[in-house]
C-alpha positions in Angstrom: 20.8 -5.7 -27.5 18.2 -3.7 -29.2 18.3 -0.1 -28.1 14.5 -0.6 -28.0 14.7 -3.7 -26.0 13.9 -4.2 -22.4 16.1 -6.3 -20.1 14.4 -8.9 -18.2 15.3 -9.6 -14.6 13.8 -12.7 -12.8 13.9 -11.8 -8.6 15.1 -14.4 -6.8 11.8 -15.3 -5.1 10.4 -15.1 -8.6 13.0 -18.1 -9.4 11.9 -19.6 -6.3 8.1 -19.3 -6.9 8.6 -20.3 -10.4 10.2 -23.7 -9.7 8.3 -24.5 -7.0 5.1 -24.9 -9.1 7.3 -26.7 -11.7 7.9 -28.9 -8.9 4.7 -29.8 -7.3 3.0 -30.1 -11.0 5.9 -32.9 -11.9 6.7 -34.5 -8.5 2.6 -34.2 -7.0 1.0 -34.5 -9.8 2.6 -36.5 -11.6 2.8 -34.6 -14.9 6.1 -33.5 -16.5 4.8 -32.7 -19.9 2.4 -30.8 -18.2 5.1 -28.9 -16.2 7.2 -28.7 -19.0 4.5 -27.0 -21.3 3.7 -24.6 -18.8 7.5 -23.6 -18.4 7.5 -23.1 -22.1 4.1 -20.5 -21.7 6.1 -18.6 -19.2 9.1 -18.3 -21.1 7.2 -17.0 -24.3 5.4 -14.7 -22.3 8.1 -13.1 -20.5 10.3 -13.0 -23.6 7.4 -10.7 -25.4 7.8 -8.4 -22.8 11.3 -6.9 -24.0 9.4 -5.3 -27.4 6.1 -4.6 -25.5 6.2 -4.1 -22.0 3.0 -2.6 -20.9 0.9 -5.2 -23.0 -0.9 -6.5 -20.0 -3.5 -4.6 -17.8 -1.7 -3.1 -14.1 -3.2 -4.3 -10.9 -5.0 -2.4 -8.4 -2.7 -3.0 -5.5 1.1 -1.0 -5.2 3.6 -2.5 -2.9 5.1 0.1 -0.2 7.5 1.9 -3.0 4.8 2.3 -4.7 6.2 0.5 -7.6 2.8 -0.4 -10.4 2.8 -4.1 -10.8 1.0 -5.6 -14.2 -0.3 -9.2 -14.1 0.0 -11.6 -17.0 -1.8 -15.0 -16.8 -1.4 -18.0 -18.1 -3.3 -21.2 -17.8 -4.2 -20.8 -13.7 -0.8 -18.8 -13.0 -0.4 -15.4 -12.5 3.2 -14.0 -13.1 3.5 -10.1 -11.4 5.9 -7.6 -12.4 7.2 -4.2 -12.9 9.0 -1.7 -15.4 11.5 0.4 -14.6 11.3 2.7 -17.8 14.4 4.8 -16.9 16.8 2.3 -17.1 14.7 -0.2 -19.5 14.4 -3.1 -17.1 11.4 -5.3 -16.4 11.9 -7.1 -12.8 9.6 -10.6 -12.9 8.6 -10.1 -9.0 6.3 -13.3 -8.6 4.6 -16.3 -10.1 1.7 -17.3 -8.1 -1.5 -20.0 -8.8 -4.3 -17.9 -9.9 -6.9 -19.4 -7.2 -4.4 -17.5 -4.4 -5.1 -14.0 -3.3 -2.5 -12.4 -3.9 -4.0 -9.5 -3.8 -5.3 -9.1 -0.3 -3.3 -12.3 1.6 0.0 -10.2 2.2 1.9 -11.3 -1.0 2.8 -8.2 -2.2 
């Protein structure tokens, strides 16, 4: 690994989140491609944070350890997450439809 790389940690109910919309696109929709693309967003996107961590803009809300979340969005998802500079570690907290919110409904 890079010695400026970041490490990338998924949380579990980031996993959980994450396949859940995979889910409901393929199985309720009806659109695997579709599902499949969006997968692919998500990956690219949270692979670019290990060289550039702070490229997208923090949100307004902390949770109660006052940890700073930033938001990246993609298509009508919004992925959450934080940095822990000391140790070099990103933590993927949550992956939410963007027409929730997230902000103000309790889910963070």
């Amino acid at each position: 690994m890079d010695t400026n790389e970041y490490k990338i940690i998924i949380t579990p109910m980031a996993y959980k989140e994450i396949n859940e919309i995979y889910d409901y696109i393929t199985e309720n929709l009806y659109a695997e491609n579709a599902s499949k693309r969006l997968m692919k967003k998500v990956e690219e996107e949270i692979q670019k944070l290990k060289y550039a961590p702070k490229i997208h803009a923090e949100i307004e809300k902390q949770d109660e350890l006052r940890r700073i979340y930033r938001r990246i969005v993609i298509d009508n998802y919004i992925i959450l997450y934080t940095i822990d500079t000391e140790n070099k570690t990103i933590f993927i907290a949550h992956m939410y439809y963007g027409g929730r919110n997230y902000l103000s409904d309790g889910l963070l």
